[in-house]
C-alpha positions as CSV (number, residue, x, y, z in Angstrom):
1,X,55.6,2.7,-39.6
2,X,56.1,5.8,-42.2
3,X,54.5,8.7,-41.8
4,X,53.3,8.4,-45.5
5,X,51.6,5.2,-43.8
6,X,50.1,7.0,-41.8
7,X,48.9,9.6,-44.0
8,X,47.1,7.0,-46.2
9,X,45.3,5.6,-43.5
10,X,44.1,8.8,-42.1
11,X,43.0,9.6,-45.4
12,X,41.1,6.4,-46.2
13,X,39.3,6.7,-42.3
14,X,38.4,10.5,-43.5
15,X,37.0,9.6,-46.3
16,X,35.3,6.8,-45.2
17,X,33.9,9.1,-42.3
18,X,32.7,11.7,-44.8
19,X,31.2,8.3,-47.0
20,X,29.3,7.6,-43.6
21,X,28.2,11.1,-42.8
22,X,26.5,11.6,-46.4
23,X,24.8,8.6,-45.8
24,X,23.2,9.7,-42.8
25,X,22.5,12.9,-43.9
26,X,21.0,11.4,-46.7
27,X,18.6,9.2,-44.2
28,X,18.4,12.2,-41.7
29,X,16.7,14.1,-44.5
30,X,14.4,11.5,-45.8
31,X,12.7,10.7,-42.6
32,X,12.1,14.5,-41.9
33,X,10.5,14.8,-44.9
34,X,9.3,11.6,-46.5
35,X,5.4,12.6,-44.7
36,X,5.4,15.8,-45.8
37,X,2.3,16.5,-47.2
38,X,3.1,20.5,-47.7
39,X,5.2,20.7,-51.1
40,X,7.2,24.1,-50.2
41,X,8.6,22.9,-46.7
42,X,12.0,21.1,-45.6
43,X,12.9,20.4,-42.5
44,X,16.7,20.1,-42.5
45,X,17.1,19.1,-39.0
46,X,20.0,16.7,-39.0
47,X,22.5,18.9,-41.7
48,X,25.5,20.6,-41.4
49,X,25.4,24.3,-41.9
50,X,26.5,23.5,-45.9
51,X,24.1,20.8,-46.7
52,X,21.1,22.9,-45.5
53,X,22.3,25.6,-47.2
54,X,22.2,23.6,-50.4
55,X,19.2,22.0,-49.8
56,X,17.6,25.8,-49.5
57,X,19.2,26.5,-52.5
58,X,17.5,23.5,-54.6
59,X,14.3,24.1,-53.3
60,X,14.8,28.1,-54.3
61,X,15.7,26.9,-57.5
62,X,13.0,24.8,-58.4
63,X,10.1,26.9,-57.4
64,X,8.8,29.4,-59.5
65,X,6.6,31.6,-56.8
66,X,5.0,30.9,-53.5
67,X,6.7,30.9,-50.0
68,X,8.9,28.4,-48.8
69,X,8.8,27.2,-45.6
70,X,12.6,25.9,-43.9
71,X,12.4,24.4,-40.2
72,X,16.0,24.7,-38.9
73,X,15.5,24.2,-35.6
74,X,15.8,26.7,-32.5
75,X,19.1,25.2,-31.7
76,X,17.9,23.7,-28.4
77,X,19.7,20.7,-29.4
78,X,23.0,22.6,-30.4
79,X,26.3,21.7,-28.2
80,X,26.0,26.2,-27.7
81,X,22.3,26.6,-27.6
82,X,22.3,28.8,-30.5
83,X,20.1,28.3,-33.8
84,X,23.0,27.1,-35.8
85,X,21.3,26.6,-39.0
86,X,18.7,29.2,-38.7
87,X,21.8,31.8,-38.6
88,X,24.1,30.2,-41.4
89,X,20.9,29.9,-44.1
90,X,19.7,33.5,-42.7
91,X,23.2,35.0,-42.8
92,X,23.3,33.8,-46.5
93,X,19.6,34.8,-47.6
94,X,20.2,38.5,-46.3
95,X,23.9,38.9,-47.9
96,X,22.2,37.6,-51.1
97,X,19.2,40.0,-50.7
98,X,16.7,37.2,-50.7
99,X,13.5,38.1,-49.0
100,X,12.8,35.5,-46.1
101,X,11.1,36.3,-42.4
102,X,11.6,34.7,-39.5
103,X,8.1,34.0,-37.8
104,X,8.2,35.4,-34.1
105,X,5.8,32.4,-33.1
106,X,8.4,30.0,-34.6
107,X,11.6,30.8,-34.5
108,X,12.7,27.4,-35.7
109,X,11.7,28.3,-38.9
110,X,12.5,30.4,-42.0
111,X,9.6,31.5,-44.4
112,X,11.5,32.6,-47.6
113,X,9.3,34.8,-50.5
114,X,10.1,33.2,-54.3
């Protein structure tokens, strides 16, 4: 088989892979927040690093004042152990001089000032 074949294929199984993975992304988001009775909170358990990020972003966007409350996770479920999301989102709120806290009773979380 060429390896332009091969190329094709590996492209149509990425793309269906990425097709997939914003799908459940999609339902991974949903059912973390489809209860949520408190309008300025997301949890983005479930995300990659980018889609939390832009999820963050929206909500920043669309709010006029208040605080915003993002549960990332501690990162107890993370192949390392480390707070993966917590740290990306953080990392990007303090390079973009955004005021946020990090509760020391929940460190899962990120409480972000509009």
């Amino acid at each position: 088989m060429p390896k332009s074949r091969n190329k094709q294929r590996a492209e149509v199984a990425k793309q269906r892979a990425a097709k997939q993975h914003d799908k459940a992304a999609k339902l991974y988001y949903t059912r973390y927040n489809q209860n949520n009775s408190e309008p300025l909170t997301r949890d983005l358990h479930g995300l990659t690093c980018q889609e939390a990020l832009d999820k963050t972003l929206d909500i920043i966007n669309s709010t006029s004042s208040g605080v915003i409350t993002i549960i990332t996770g501690r990162g107890a479920h993370s192949p390392n152990g480390r707070a993966n999301l917590r740290d990306h989102i953080s990392n990007f709120l303090k390079n973009n001089s955004y005021k946020y806290s990090i509760p020391m009773d929940n460190v899962g979380r990120i409480e972000i000032t509009v």
